[in-house]
Backbone as CSV, one residue per row, in Angstrom:
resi,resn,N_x,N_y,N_z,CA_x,CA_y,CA_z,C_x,C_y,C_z
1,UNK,76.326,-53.149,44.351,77.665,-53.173,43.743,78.468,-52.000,44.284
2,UNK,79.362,-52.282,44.976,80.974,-51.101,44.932,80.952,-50.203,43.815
3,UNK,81.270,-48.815,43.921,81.941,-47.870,43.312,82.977,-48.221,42.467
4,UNK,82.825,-48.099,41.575,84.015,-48.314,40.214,85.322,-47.279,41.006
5,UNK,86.482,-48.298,40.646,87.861,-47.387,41.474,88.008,-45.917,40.807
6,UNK,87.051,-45.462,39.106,87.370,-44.434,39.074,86.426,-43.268,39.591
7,UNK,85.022,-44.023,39.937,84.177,-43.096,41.046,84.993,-42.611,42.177
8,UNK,85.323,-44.177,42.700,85.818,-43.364,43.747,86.569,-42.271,44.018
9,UNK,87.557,-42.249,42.823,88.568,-41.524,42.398,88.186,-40.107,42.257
10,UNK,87.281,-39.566,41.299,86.320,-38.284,41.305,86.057,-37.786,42.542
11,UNK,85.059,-38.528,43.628,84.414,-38.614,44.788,85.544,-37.944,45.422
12,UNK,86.829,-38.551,45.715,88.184,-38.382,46.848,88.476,-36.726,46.031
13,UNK,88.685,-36.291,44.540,89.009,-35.288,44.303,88.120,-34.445,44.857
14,UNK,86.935,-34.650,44.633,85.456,-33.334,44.710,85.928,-32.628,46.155
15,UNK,85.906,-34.274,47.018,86.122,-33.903,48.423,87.557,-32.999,48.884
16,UNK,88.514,-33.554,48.313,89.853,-32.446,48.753,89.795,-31.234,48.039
17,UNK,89.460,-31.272,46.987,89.153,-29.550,46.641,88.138,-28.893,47.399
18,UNK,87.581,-29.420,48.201,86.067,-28.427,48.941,86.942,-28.095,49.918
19,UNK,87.793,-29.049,50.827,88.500,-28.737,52.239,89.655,-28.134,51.622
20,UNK,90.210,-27.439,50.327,91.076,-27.115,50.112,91.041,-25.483,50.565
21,UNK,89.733,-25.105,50.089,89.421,-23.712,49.494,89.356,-23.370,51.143
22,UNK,89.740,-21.690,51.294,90.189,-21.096,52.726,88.149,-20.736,53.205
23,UNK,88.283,-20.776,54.071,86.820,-20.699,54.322,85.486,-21.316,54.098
24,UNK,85.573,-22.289,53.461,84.778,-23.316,52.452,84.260,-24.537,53.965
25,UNK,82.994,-24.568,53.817,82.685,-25.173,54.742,82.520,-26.719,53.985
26,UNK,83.330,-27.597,54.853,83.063,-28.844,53.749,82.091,-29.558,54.164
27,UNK,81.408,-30.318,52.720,80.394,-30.516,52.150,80.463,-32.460,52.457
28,UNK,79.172,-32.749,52.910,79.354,-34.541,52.443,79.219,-34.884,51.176
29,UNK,80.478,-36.028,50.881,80.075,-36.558,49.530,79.496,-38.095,49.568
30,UNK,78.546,-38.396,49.013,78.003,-39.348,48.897,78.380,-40.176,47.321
31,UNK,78.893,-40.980,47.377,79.285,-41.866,46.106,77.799,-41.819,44.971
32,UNK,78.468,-41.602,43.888,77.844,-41.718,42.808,77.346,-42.942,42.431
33,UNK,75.673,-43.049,42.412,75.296,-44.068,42.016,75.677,-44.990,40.911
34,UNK,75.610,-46.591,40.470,76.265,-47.024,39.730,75.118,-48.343,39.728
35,UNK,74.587,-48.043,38.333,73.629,-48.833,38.048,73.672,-50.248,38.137
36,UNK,73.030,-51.173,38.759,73.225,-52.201,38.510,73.179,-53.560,37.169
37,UNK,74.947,-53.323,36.959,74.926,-54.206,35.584,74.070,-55.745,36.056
38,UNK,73.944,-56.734,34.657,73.642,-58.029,34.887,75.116,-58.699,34.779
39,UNK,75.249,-59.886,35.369,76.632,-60.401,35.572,77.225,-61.550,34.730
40,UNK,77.808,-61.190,33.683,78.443,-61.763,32.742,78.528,-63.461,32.824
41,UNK,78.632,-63.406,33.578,79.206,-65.122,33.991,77.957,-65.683,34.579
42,UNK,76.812,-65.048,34.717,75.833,-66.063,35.018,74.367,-65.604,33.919
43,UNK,74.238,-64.263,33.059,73.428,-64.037,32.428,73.772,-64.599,31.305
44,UNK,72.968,-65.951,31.381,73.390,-66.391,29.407,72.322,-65.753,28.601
45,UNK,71.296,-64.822,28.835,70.426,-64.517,27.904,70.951,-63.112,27.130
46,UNK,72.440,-62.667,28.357,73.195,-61.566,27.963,74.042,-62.074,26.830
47,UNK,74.606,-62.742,27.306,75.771,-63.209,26.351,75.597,-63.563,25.339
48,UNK,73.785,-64.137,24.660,73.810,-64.519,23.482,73.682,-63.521,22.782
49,UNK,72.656,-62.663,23.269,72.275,-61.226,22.855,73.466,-60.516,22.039
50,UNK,75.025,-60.563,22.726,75.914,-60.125,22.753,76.540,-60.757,21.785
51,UNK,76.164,-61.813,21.450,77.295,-62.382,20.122,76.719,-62.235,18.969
52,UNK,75.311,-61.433,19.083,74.964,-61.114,17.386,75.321,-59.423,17.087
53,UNK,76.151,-58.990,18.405,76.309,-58.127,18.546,76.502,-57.155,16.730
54,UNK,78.419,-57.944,15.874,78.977,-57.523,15.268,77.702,-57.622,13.990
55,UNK,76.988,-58.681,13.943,76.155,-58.855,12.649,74.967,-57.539,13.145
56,UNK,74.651,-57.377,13.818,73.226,-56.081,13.994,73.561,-54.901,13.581
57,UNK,75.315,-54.969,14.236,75.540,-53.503,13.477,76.056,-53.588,12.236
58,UNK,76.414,-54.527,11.650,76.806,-54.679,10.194,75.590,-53.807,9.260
59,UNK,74.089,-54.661,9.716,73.280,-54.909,8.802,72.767,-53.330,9.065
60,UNK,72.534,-52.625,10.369,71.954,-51.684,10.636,72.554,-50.937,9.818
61,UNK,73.840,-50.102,10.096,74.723,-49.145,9.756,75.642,-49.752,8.826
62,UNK,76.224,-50.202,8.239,76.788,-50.401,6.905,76.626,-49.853,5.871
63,UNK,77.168,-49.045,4.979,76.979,-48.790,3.475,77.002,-50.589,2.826
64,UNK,77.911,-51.109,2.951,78.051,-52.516,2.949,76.802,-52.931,2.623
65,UNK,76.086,-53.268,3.329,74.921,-54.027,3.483,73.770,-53.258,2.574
66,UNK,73.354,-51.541,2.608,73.156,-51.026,1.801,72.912,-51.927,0.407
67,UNK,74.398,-51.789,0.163,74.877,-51.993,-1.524,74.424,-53.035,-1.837
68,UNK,75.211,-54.281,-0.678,74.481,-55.443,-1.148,72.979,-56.165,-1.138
69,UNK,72.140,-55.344,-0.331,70.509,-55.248,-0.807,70.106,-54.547,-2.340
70,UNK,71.047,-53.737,-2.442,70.548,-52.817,-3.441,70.697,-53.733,-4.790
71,UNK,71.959,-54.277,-4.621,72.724,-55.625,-5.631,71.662,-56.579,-5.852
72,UNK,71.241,-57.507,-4.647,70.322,-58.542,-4.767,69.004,-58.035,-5.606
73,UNK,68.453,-56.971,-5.313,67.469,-56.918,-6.068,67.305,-56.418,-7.620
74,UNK,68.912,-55.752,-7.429,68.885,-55.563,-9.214,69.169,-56.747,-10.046
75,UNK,69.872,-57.877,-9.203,69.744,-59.171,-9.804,68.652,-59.751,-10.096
76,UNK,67.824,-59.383,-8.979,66.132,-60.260,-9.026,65.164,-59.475,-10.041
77,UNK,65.828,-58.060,-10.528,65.073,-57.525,-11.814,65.517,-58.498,-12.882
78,UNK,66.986,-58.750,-13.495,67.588,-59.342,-14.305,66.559,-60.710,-14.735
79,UNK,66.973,-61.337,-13.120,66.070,-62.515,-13.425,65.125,-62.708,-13.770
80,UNK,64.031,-61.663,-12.747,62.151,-61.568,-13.468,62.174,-61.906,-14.941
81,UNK,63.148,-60.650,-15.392,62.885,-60.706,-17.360,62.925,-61.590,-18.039
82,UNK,64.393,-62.554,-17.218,64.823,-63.605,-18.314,63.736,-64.982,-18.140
83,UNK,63.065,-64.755,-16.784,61.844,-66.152,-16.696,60.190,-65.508,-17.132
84,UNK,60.359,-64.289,-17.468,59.000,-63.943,-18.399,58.926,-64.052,-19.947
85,UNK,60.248,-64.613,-20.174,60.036,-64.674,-21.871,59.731,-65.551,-22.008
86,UNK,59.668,-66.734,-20.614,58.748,-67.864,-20.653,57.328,-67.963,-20.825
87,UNK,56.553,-68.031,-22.287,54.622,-67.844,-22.070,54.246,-68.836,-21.318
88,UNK,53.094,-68.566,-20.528,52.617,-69.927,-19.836,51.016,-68.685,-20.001
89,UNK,50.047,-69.821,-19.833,49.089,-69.143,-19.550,48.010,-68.792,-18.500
90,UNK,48.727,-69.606,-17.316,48.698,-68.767,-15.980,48.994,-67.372,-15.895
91,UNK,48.629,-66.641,-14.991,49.094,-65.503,-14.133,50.844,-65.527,-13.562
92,UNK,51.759,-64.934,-13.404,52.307,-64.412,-13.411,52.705,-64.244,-11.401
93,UNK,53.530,-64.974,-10.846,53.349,-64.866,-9.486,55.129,-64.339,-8.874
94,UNK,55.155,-63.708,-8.259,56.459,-63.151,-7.226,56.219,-63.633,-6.213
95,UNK,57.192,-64.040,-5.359,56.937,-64.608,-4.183,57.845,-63.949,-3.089
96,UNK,57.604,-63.500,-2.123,58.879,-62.504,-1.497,58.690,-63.043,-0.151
97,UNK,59.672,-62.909,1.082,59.285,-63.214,2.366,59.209,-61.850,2.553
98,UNK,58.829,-61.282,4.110,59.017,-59.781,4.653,60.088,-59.548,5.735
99,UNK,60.597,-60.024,6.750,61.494,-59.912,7.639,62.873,-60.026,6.794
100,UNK,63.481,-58.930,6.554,64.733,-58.782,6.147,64.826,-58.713,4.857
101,UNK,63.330,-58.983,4.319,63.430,-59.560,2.733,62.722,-58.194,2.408
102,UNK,61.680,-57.447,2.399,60.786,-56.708,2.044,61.164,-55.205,3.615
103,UNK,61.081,-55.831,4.384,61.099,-54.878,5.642,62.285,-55.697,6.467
104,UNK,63.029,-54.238,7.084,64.067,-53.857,7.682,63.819,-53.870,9.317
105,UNK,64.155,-55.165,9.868,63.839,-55.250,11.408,65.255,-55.023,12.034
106,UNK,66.175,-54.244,11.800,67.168,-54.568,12.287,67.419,-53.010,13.836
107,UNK,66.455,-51.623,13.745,66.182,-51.392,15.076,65.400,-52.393,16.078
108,UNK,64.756,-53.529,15.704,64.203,-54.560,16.913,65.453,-54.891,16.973
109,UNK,66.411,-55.824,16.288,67.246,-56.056,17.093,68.386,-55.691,17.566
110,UNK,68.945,-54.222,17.219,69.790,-53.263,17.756,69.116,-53.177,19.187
111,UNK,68.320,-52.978,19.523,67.468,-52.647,20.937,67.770,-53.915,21.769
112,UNK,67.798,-55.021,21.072,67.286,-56.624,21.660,69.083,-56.184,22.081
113,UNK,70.051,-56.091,21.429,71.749,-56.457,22.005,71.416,-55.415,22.788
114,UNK,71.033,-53.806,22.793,71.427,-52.701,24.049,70.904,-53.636,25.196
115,UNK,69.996,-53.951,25.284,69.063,-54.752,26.313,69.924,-55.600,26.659
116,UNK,70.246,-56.489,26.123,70.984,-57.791,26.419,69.971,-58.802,26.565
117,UNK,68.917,-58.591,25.639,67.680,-59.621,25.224,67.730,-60.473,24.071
118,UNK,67.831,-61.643,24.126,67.652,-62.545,22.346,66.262,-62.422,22.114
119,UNK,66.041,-62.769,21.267,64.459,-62.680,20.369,63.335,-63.107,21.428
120,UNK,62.434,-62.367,21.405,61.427,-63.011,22.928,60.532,-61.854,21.648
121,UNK,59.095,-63.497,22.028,57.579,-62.923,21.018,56.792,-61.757,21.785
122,UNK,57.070,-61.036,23.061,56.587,-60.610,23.188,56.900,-59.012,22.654
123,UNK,58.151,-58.907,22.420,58.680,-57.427,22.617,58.657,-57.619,20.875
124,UNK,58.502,-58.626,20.137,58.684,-58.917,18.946,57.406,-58.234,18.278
125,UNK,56.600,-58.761,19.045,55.141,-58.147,18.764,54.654,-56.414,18.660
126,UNK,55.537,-56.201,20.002,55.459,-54.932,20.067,56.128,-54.005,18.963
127,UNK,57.457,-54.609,18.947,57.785,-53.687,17.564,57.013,-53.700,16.113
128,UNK,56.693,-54.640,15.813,55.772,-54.940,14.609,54.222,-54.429,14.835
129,UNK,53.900,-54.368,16.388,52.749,-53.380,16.070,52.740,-51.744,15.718
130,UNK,54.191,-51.410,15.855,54.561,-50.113,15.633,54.162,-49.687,14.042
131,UNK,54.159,-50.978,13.047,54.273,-50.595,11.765,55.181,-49.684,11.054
132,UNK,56.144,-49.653,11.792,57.063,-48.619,11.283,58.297,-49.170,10.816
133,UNK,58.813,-50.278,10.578,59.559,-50.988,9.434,60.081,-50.315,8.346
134,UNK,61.621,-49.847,8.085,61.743,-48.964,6.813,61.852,-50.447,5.924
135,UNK,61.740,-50.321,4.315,61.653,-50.838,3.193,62.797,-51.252,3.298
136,UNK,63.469,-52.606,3.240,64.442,-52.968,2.745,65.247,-52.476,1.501
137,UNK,66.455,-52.389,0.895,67.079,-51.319,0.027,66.576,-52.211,-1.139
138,UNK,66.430,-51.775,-2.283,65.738,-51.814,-3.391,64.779,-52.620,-3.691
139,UNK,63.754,-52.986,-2.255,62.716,-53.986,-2.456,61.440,-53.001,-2.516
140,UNK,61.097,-52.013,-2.670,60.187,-51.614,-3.293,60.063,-51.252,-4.824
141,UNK,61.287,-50.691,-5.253,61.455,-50.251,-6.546,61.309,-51.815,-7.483
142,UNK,62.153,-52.924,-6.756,62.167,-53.739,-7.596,60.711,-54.689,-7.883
143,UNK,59.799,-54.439,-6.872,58.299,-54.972,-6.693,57.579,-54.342,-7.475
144,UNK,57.410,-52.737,-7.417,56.688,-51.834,-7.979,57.071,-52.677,-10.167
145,UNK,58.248,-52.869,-10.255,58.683,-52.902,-11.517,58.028,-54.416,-11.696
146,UNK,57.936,-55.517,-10.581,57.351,-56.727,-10.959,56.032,-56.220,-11.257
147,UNK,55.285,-55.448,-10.400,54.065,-55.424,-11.249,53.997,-55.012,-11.974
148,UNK,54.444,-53.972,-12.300,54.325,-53.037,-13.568,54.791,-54.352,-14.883
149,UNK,55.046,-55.374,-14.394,55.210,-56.617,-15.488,54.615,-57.160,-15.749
150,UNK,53.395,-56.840,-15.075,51.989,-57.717,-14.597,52.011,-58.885,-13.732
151,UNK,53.383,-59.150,-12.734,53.348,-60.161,-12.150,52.427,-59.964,-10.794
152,UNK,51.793,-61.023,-10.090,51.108,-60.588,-9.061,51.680,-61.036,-7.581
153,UNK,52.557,-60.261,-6.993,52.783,-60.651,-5.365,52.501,-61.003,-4.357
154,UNK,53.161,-62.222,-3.998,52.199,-62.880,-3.065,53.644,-62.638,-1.783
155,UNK,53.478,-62.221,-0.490,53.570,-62.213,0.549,53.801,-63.012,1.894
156,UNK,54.478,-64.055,1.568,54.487,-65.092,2.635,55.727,-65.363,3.760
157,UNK,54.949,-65.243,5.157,55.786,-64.672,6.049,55.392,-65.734,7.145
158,UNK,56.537,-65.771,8.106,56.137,-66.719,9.324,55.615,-65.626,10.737
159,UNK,55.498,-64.523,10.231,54.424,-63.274,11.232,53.639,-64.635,11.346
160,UNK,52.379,-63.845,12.935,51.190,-64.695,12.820,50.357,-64.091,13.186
161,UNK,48.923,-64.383,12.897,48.095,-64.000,12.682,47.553,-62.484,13.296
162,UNK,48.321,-62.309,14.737,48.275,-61.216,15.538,49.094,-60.185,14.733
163,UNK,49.677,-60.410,13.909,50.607,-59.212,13.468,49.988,-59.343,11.876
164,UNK,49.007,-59.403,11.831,48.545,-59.079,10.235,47.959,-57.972,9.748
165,UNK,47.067,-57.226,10.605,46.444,-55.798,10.566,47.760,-54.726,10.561
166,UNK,49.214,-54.777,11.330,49.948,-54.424,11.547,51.078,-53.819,10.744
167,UNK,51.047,-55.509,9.522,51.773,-55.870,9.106,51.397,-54.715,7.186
168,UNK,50.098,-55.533,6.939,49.664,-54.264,6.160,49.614,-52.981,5.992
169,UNK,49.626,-52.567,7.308,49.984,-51.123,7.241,51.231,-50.581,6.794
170,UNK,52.316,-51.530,7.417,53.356,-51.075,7.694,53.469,-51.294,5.758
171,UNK,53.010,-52.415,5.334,53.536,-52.645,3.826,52.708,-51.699,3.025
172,UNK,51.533,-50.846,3.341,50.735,-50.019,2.582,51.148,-48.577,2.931
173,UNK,51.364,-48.528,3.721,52.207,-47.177,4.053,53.442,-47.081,3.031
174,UNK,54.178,-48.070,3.189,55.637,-47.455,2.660,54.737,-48.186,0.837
175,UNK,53.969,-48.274,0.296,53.503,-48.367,-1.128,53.904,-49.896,-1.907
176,UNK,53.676,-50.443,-0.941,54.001,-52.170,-1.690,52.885,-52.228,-2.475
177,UNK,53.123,-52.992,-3.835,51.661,-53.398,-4.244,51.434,-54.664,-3.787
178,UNK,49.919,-54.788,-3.976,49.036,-56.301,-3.930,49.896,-56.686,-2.130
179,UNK,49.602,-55.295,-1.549,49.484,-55.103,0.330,48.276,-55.504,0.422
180,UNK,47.924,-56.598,0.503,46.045,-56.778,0.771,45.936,-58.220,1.659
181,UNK,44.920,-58.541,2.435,44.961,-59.862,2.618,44.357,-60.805,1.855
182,UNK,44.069,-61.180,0.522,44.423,-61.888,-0.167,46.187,-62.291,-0.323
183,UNK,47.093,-61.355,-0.849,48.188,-61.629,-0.915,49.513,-61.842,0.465
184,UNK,48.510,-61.796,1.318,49.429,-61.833,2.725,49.288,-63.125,3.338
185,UNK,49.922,-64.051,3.150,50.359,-64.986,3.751,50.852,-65.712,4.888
186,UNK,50.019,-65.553,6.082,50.704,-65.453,7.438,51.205,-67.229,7.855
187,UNK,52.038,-67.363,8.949,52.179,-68.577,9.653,51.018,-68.797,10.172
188,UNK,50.900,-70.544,9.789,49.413,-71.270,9.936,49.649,-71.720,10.901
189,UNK,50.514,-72.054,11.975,50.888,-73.344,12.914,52.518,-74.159,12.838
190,UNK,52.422,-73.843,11.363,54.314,-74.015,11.162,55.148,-73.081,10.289
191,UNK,56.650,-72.744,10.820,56.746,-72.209,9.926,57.420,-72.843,8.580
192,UNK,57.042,-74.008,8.240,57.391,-74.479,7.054,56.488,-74.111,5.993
193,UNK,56.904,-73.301,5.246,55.980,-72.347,3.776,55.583,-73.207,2.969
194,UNK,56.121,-74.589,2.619,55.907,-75.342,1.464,54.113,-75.550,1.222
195,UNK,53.521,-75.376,1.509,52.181,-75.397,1.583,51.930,-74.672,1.173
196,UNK,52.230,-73.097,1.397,51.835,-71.784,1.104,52.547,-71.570,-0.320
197,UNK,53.296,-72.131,-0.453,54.079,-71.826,-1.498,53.356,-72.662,-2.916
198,UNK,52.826,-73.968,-2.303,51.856,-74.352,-3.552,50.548,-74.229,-3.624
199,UNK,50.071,-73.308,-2.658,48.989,-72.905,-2.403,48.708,-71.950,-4.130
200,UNK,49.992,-70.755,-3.814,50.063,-70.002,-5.049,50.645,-71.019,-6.190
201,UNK,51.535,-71.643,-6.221,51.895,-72.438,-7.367,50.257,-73.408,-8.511
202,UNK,49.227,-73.314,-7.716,48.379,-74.098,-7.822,47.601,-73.506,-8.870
203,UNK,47.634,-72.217,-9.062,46.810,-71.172,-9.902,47.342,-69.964,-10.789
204,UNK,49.151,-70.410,-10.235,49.787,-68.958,-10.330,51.293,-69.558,-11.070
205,UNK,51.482,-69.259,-12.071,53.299,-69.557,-12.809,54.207,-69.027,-11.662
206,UNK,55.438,-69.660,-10.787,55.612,-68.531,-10.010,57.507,-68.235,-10.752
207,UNK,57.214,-67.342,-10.770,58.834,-66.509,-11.571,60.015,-66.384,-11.132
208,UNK,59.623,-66.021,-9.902,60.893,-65.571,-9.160,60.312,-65.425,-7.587
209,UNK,61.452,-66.242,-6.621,61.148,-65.723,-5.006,62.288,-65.095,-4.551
210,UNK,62.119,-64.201,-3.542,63.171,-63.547,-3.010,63.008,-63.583,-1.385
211,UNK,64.304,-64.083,-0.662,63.811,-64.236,0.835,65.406,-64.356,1.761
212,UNK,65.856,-64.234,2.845,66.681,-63.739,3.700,67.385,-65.062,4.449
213,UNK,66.247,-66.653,3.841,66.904,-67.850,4.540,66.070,-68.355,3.203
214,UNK,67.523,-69.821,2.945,67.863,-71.003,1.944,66.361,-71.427,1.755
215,UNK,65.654,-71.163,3.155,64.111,-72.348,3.651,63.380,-71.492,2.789
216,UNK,63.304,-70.119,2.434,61.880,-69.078,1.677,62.079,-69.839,0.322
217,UNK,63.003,-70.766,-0.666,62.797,-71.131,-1.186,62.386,-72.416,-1.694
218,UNK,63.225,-73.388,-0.220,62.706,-74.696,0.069,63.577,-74.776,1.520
219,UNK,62.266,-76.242,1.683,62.360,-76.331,3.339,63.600,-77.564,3.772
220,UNK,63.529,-78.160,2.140,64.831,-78.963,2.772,66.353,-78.565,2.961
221,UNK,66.244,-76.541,3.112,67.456,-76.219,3.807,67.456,-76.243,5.265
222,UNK,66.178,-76.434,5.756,66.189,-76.362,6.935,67.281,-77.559,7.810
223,UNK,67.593,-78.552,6.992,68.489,-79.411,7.662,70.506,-78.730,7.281
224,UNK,71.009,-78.581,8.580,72.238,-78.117,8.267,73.073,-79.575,8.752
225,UNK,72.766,-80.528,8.928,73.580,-82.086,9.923,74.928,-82.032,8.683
226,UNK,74.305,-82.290,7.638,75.842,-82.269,7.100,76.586,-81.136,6.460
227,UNK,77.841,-80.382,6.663,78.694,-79.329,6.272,77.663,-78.518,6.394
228,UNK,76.805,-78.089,6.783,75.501,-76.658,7.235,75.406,-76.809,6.471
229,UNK,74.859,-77.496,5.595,73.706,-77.688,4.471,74.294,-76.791,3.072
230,UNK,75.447,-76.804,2.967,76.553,-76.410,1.679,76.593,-77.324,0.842
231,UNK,76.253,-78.848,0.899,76.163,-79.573,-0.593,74.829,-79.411,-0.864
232,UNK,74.022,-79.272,-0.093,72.527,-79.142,-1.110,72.705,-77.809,-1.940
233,UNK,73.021,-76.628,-1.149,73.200,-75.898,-2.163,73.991,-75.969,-3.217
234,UNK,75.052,-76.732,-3.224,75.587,-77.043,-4.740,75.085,-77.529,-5.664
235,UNK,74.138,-78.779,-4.651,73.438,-79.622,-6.119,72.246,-78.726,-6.424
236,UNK,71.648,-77.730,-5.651,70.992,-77.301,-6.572,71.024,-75.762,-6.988
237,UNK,72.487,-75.796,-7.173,72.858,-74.488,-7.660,72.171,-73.893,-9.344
238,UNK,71.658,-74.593,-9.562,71.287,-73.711,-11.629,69.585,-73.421,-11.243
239,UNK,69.057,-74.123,-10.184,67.600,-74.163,-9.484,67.930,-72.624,-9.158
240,UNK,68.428,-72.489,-8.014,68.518,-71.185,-6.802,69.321,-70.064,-8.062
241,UNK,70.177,-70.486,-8.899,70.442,-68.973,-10.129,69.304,-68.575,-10.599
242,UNK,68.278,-69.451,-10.928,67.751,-69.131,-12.132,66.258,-68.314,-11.359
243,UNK,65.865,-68.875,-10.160,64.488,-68.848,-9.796,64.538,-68.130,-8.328
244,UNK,65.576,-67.969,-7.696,65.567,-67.600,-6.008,66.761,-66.583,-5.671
245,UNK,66.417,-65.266,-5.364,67.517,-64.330,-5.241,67.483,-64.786,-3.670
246,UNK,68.842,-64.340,-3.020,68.664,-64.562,-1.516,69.975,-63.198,-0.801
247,UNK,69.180,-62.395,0.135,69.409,-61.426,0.732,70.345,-61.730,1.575
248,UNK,70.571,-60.483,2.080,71.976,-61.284,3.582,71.069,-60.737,5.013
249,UNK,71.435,-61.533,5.951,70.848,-61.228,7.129,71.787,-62.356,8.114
250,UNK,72.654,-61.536,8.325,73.883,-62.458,9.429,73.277,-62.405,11.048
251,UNK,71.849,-62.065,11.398,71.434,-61.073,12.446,70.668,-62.190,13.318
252,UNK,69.609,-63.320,12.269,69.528,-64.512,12.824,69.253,-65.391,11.840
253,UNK,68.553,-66.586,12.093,67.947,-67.477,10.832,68.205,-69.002,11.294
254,UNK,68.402,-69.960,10.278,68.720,-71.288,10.308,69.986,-71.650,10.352
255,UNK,70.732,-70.546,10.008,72.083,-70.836,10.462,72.600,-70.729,11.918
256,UNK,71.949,-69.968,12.746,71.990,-69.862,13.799,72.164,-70.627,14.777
257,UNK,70.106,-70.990,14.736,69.721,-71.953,15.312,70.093,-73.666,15.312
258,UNK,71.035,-73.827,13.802,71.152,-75.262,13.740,72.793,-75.331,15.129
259,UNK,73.232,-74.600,15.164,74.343,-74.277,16.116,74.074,-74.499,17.362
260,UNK,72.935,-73.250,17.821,72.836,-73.129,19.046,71.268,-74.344,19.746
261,UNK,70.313,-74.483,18.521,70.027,-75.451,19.348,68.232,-74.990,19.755
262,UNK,67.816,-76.025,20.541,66.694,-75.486,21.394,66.864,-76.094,22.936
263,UNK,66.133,-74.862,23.275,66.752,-75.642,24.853,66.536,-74.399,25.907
264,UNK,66.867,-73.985,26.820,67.175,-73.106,27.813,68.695,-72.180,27.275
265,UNK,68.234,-70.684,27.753,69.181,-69.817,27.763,71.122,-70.329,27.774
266,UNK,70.897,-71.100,28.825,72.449,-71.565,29.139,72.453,-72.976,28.087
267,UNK,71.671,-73.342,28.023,72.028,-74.488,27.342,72.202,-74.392,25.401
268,UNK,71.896,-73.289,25.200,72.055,-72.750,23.754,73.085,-71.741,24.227
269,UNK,73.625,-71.368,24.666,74.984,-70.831,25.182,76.079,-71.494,25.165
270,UNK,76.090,-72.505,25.931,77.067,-74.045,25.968,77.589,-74.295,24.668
271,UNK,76.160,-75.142,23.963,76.450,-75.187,22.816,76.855,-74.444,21.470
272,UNK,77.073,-73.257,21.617,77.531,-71.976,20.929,78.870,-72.038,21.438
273,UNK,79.689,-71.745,22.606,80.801,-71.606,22.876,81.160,-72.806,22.666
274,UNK,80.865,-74.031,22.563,81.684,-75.170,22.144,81.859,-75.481,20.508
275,UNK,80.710,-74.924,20.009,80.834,-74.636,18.648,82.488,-73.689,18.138
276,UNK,82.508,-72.537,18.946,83.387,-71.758,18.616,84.871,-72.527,19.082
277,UNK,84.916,-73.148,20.079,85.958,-73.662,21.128,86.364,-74.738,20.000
278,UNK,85.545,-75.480,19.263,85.863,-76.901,18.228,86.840,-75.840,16.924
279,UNK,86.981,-74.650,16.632,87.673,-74.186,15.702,86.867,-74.083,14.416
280,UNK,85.710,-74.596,14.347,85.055,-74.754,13.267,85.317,-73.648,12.429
């Protein structure tokens, strides 16, 4: 790549001030290196990277986002109480996801936009073997208080199986209770939870779930074909008050993907800019 016109610009000064000075033996200048960018118009793995740009830094750096984690879970205290004055004589079950819900991935993907990388399992892995995940904003305090209710937490995540030794740490370190693998729930082969979810329902009253996508509470949000899946949530709006707090995470999810698609880099690109191009 050419010298940016304002290298050059520097370069031409350095040089006439050396031949300026009386006696000054002048010096060669050699242009300032200039890293090679990737090229806008043909890197679509840049450009997607680049449009979750405004949501990564929302969620990262925001007081905003802060508050409204801190909000969701003082709601999901509210709620615990008002569905324990229900007796049943089962056990007592919480159900939480961990990505966005329990733990804070949002340096993986601050790194993924500097890069100009979308989500790839390998570098995914790597950060999660770090175990170093801060606590989502009031999802420990509000867990610590489910048990202290005697409810018992169950853990169910679409991690897999490689990120489970990892994954505990990272949740036993920062003091989650019922961090154990009994209560850790990894992806079996899909990530549709409904299985896992009556796995615990089978032995366990469950009270309250808390999770970052419509699907941690059921999988038939996973369909967005009609209005992105906004009348199911109406019809089952007194369901999702009463039993399912839900976090914000504008960063990725099912809203995303029902947009952009599966397919190749450019071809979930396409379909994203025509999404935007329709006015929707």
């Amino acid at each position: 790549m050419m010298p940016t016109r304002n290298t050059t610009w520097i370069a031409t000064i350095a040089l006439v001030s050396v031949l300026g000075c009386r006696n000054a033996r002048p010096l060669p200048v050699d242009p300032l290196p200039v890293a090679q960018a990737p090229d806008p118009t043909t890197d679509h793995a840049v450009q997607l990277a680049h449009m979750g740009a405004d949501a990564v830094l929302w969620q990262h750096a925001s007081a905003e986002y802060h508050r409204i984690a801190q909000q969701g879970y003082e709601l999901a205290r509210l709620r615990l109480a008002e569905n324990l004055r229900v007796t049943d004589a089962r056990p007592s079950a919480v159900i939480v996801d961990i990505d966005e819900t329990v733990l804070d991935n949002s340096p993986y993907q601050l790194e993924a936009v500097a890069k100009g990388k979308p989500f790839d399992q390998a570098t995914w892995l790597e950060w999660t073997t770090k175990a170093s995940a801060k606590a989502t904003p009031g999802a420990l305090e509000f867990l610590k208080y489910a048990d202290e209710q005697g409810c018992i937490i169950f853990y169910i995540t679409n991690r897999d199986v490689r990120e489970r030794a990892a994954t505990l740490k990272n949740l036993q370190d920062l003091g989650f209770p019922d961090a154990d693998v009994d209560h850790l729930l990894l992806m079996e082969g899909t990530s549709d939870k409904t299985e896992r979810r009556a796995r615990v329902a089978s032995d366990h009253r469950i009270v309250l779930l808390v999770g970052d996508q419509l699907r941690d509470f059921d999988e038939r949000f996973k369909d967005r074909t009609v209005d992105h899946g906004r009348p199911l949530v109406d019809t089952m709006t007194d369901t999702l008050s009463r039993y399912f707090v839900l976090l914000p995470n504008p960063m990725y999810g099912t809203y995303r993907d029902a947009v952009q698609g599966k397919g190749t880099d450019a071809e979930k690109l396409a379909r994203m800019k025509a999404w935007f191009e329709q006015g929707h």
